[in-house]
MIDRENVO-109921 format. One record per residue (C-alpha): residue in one letter; x, y, z; residue number from 0. Coordinates in pm, 1 decimal. Example, Ala and Ser with C-alpha at 12.3 -4.5 7.8 and 13.67 -1.06 7.14 Angstrom:
residuo | c1 | c2 | c3 | num
A | 1230.0 | -450.0 | 780.0 | 0
S | 1367.0 | -106.0 | 714.0 | 1
This chain:
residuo | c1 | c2 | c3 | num
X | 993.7 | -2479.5 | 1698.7 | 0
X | 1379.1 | -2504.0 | 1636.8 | 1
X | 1507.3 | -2568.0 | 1266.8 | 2
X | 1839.9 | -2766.9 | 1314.6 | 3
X | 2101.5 | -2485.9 | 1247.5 | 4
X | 1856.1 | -2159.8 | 1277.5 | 5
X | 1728.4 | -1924.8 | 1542.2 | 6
X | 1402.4 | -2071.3 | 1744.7 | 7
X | 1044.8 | -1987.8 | 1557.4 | 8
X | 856.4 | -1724.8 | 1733.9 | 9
X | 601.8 | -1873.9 | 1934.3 | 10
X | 588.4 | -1848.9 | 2347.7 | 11
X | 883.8 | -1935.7 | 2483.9 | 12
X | 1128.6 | -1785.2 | 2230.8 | 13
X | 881.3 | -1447.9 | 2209.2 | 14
X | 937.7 | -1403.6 | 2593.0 | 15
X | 1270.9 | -1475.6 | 2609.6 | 16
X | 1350.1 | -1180.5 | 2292.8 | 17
X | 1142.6 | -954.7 | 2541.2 | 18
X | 1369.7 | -1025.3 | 2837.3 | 19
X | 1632.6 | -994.4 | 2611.6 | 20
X | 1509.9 | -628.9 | 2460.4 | 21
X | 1453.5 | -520.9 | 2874.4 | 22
X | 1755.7 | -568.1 | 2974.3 | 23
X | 1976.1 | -425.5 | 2640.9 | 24
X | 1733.1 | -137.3 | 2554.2 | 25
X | 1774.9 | 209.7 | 2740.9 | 26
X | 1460.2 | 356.3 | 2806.6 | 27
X | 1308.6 | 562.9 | 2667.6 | 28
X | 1429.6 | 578.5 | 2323.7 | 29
X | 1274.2 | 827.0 | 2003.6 | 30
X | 1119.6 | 619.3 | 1755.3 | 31
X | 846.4 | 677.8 | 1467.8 | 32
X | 533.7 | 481.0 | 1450.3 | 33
X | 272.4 | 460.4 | 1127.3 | 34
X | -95.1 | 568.4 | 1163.8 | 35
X | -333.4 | 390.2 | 939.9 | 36
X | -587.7 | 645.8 | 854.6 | 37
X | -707.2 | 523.7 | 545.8 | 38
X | -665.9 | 252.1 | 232.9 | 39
X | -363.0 | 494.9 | 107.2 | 40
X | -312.0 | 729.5 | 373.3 | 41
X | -36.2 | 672.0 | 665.6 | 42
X | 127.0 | 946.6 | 792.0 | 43
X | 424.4 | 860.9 | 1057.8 | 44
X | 403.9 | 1030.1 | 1432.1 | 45
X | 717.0 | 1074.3 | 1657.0 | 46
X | 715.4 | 907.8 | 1998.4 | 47
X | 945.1 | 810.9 | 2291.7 | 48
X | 889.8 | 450.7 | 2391.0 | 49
X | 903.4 | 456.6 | 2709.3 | 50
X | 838.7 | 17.7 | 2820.7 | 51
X | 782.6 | -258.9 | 2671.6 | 52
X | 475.6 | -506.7 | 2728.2 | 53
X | 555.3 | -866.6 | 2883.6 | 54
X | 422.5 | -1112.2 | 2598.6 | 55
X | 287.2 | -1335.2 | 2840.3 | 56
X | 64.5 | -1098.7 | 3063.8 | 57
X | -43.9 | -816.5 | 2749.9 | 58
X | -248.1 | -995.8 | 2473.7 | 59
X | -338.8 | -773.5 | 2194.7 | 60
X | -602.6 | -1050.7 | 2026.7 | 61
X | -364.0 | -1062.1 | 1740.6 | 62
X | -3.6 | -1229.2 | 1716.3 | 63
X | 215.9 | -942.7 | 1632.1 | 64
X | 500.1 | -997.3 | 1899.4 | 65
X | 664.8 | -779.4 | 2189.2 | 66
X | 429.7 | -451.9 | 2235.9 | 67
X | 574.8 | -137.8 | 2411.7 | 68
X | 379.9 | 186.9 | 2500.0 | 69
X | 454.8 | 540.7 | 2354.1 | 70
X | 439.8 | 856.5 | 2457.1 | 71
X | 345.3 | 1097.1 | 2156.0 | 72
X | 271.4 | 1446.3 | 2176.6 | 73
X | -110.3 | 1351.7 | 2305.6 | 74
X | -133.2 | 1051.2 | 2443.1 | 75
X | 8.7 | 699.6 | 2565.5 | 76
X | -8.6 | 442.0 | 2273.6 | 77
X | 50.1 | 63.5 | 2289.6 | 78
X | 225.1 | -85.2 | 1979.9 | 79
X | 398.7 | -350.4 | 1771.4 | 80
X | 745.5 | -304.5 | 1829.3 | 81
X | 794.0 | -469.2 | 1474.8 | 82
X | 572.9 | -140.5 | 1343.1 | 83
X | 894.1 | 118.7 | 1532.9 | 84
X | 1064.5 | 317.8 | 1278.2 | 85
X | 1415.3 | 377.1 | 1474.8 | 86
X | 1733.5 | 620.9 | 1352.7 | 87
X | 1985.4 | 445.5 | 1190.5 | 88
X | 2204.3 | 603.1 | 1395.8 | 89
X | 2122.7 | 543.9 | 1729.8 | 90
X | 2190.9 | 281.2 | 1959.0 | 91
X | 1886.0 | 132.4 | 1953.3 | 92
X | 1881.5 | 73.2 | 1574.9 | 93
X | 2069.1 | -258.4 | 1572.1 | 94
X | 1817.2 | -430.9 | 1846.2 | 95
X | 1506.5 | -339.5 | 1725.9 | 96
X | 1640.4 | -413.5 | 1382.0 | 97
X | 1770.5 | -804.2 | 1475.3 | 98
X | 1403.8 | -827.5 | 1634.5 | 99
X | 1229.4 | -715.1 | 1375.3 | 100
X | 1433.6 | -973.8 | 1168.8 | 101
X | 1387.0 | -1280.6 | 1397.6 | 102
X | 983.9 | -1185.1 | 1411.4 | 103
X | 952.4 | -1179.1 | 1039.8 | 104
X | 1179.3 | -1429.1 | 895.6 | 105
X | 1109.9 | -1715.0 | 1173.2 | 106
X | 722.8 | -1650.1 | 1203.2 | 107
């Protein structure tokens, strides 16, 4: 849905044009920092490199949290939010992860 004046709402359309958008502006891979939720106060924050991101409309999670990516961490491949990616505020990644994570919240 478009409010006169404002960025699209996140739904579909909007979602999968943001991805397209991240694909061709992000360089991959890129360091990040993801949290763990390990239990009611616990969360303790693992390094990765994200390495893609997930096309909204082929990867369904069951949930509506947005663009997904995998990881790479020291042990495995993991698939996550990218609205969940703790980036360095110095990098050049920063400032598009950042205006994502903005859109997602603030026009959900």
């Amino acid at each position: 849905m478009k409010r006169d004046g404002d960025l699209p709402g996140v739904d579909d359309d909007p979602l999968h044009s943001y991805y397209r958008y991240l694909t061709q502006h992000l360089s991959l891979p890129f360091a990040a920092f993801y949290p763990q939720r390990v239990g009611p106060f616990d969360e303790p924050v693992y390094a990765c490199d994200v390495i893609r991101l997930l096309d909204p409309k082929v990867y369904h999670n069951g949930h509506f949290l947005g663009v997904f990516c995998v990881a790479r961490n020291c042990e495995h491949l993991v698939e996550l939010p990218v609205i969940e990616l703790d980036i360095d505020e110095t990098g050049p990644t920063f400032q598009l992860i950042e205006d994502y994570w903005f859109w997602f919240w603030n026009w959900s």
